[in-house]
N, C-alpha and C positions, 0 to 999 in steps of 0.2 A: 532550425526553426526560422530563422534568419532567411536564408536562402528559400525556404519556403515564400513569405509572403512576399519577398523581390519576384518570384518567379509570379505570383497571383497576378503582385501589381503588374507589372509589363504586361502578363495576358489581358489584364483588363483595361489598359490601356492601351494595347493591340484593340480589342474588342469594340473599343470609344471609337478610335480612327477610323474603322471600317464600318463602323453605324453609321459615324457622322458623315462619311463619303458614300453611305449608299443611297442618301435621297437623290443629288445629282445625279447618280447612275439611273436610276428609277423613274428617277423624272422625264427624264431624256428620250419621248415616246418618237418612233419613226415616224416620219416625214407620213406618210400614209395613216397612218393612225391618229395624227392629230386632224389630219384633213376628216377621217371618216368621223371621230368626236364631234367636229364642228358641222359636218352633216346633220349626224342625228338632233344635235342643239339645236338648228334651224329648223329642223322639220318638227319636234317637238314644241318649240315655243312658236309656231305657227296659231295667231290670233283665233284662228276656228277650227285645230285640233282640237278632238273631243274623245270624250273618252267610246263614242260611236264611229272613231277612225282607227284603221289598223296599216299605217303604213311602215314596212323594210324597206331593205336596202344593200345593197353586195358596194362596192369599192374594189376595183381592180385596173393599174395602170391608170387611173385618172379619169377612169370610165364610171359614174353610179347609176344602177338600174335599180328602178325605184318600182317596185311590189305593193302590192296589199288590197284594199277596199278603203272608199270613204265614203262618208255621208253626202256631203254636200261640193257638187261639182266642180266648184270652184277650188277646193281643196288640192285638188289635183293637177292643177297648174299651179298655184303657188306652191307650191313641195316641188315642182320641178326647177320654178321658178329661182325658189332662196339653194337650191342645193347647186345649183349653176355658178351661184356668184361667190362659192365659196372659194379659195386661195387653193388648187392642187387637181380641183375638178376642169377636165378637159371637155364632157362631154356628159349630158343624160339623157339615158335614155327611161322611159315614163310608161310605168306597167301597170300603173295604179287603175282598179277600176271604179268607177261610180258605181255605187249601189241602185237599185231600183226604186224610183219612188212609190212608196203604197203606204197609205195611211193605215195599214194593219199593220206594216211594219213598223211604223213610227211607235205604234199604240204596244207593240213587243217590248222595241227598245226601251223606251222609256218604264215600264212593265217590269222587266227583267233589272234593267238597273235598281230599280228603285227596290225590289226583292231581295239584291245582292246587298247594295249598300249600305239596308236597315236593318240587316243583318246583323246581332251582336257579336257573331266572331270575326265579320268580315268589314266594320262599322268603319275602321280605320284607313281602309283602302279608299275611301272615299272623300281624305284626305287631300289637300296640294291642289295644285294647277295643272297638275296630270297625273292620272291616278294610272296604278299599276294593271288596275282591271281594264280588257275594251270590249265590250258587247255590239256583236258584229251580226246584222239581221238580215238575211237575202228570202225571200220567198217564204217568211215562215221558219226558217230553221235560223237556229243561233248557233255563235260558235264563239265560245271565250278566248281571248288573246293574253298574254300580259306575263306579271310573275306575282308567286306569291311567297309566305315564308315559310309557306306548313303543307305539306301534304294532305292536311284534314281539311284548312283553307281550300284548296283546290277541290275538294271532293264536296265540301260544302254550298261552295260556288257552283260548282253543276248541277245539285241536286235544287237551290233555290230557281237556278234558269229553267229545269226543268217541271217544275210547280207552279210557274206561269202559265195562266191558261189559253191557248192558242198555237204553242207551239209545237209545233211541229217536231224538231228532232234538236237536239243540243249536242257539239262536239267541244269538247272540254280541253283547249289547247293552253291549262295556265301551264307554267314551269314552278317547282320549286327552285326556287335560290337557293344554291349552295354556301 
């Protein structure tokens, strides 16, 4: 019985040793992956990111090509702008496009958000300084960006953009999060 619990302890303090040594391990992101984190953090805390801008982004050898749509013109030179000055990035190149301006889109977007957000299952997404949702309006069609935590969330979400009156066609790009 003896020999029993000596053999517990040492496993469990085997077990302690390599918990407490796996945050170091874990933490320790490559050199490229903290570059691409501090990407995204810059282009997301971007003063006039909204939740009416959808921009990505690849990372590769110190190269970022910068994807998506944005509302407001100028958004698209500052995204190029703050991801240049970041520590690892050599080079961007800028894919972003400005959306069109049409006050029928404006009157969508804001339409569709407001549909989503006062939503009692979706109420929460409308949450923070950047919400997971982004409602993205070209010519009349919408198309949702983002993540959500439910599969019925996402299907909820397309179904309110779709009951807005004016539009056109809705592509339902949320993800659930795993």
């Amino acid at each position: 019985m003896l020999q029993m619990i000596r053999k517990a302890t040492m496993g469990l303090a085997l077990g302690l040793a390599l918990v407490a040594a796996a945050p170091a391990a874990t933490s320790a992101y490559s050199p490229e992956a903290r570059t691409a984190e501090q990407v995204r953090k810059q282009i997301v805390t971007l003063p006039f990111y909204s939740i009416f801008d959808h921009v990505t982004f690849t990372l590769r050898d110190g190269v970022v090509t910068l994807d998506g749509e944005v509302y407001r013109p100028t958004l698209r030179k500052s995204a190029e702008r703050v991801a240049m000055r970041v520590e690892g990035v050599n080079r961007v190149v800028n894919n972003i496009e400005v959306l069109p301006l049409s006050p029928n889109d404006d009157r969508l977007r804001l339409a569709v958000a407001r549909s989503i957000f006062t939503n009692s299952v979706l109420d929460r997404y409308s949450m923070g300084a950047n919400p997971s949702i982004h409602v993205i309006v070209r010519n009349g069609d919408v198309r949702l960006e983002g993540v959500v935590s439910r599969e019925m969330e996402r299907n909820v979400a397309g179904m309110m953009a779709n009951g807005v009156p004016g539009v056109f066609s809705v592509t339902n790009n949320l993800r659930v999060a795993r």
